[in-house]
Phi, psi and omega in degrees: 000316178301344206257316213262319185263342188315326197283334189296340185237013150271350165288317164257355163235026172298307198279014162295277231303296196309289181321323190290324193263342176252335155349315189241142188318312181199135185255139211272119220248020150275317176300355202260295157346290197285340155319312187312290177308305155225079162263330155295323140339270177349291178271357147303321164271357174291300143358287195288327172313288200284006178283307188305318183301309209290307178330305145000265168330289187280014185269320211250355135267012204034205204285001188299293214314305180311341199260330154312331166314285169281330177297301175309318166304303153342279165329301173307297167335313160267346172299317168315309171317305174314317157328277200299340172281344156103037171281309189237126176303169183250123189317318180250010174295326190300291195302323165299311179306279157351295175313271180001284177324287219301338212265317164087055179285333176285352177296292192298313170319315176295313172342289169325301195305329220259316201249116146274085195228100191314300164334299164304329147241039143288351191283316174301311173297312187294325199292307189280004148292347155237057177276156126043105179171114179291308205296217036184321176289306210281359172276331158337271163290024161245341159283335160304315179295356191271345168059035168219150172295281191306314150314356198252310177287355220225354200248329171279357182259302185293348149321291180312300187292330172285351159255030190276311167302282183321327169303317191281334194252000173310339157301298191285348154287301183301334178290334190236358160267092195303164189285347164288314188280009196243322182285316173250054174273303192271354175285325182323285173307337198266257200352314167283331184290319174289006167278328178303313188306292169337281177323310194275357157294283206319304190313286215317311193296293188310332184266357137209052144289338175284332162284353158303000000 
């Protein structure tokens, strides 16, 4: 999912990453890692969070609530697809954009590019794991539906590695993708995620009619 969606987050966090990676005379690609890492914190311990919430839930609605749950994960998934295939505006960018400004992370990103001091742009990476972001909710509400802690964090770090090519290389990407091959490369991708989307309505529903 992270991987499928990744050209989605060189659309909204291309001008960090970018500001971070051309800012400075040469960009230093341990520090770009470490960014990497923690934006990957970030949904992890987000992960570990809502596993407990959905585990919650489910002690205290059994599996309908949980299954409810996974309908809705699902559900995001293809609005998202929709999104990323350019079918549907995305509900958040003007709000991520916003954030950005009002936080002034593209300030401190130039800040970074300049000082090579890991701690700060692992620091950047955390902050900017919680921006905004229809992808980033909806592995989210699949993390809520596994109605585990631990699996919920371990499915948002991997969340996380997967959008990790596409993060690093966003110069040489925006430079070499013409604007036809970039949409339908991401129409590509909008397709399968509405299929996965698809699947996980489905599974959710059929177990519970079996429960019926």
């Amino acid at each position: 999912m992270g991987f499928m969606g990744s050209l989605h987050c060189v659309g909204m966090c291309g001008g960090l990453i970018t500001a971070i990676s051309m800012s400075a005379k040469k960009t230093w690609w341990f520090g770009l890692f470490t960014y990497q890492l923690g934006r990957i914190t970030t949904y992890a311990i987000l992960g570990l969070i809502l596993g407990f919430t959905g585990l919650a839930l489910h002690d205290l609605g059994g599996d309908i609530i949980q299954r409810f749950i996974t309908i809705l994960a699902g559900s995001l998934m293809i609005i998202f697809a929709l999104n990323l295939g350019g079918w549907l505006p995305d509900p958040v960018q003007r709000l991520s954009s916003w954030v950005t400004r009002k936080t002034g992370l593209m300030q401190l990103a130039n800040s970074l590019a300049k000082h090579a001091r890991l701690r700060g742009w692992y620091a950047l990476g955390l902050v900017n794991g919680l921006l905004p972001c229809g992808l980033v909710y909806a592995a989210l509400a699949m993390g809520i539906a596994t109605g585990n802690a631990i699996h919920a964090s371990l499915m948002m770090a991997s969340f996380g590695l997967g959008t990790i090519p596409a993060m690093m290389f966003v110069p040489s990407i925006l430079q070499k993708m013409s604007p036809v091959f970039r949409l339908n490369t991401l129409r590509v991708a909008a397709f399968f995620m509405m299929v996965l989307g698809a699947i996980t309505i489905l599974r959710s529903t059929m177990h519970m009619h079996a429960m019926v």
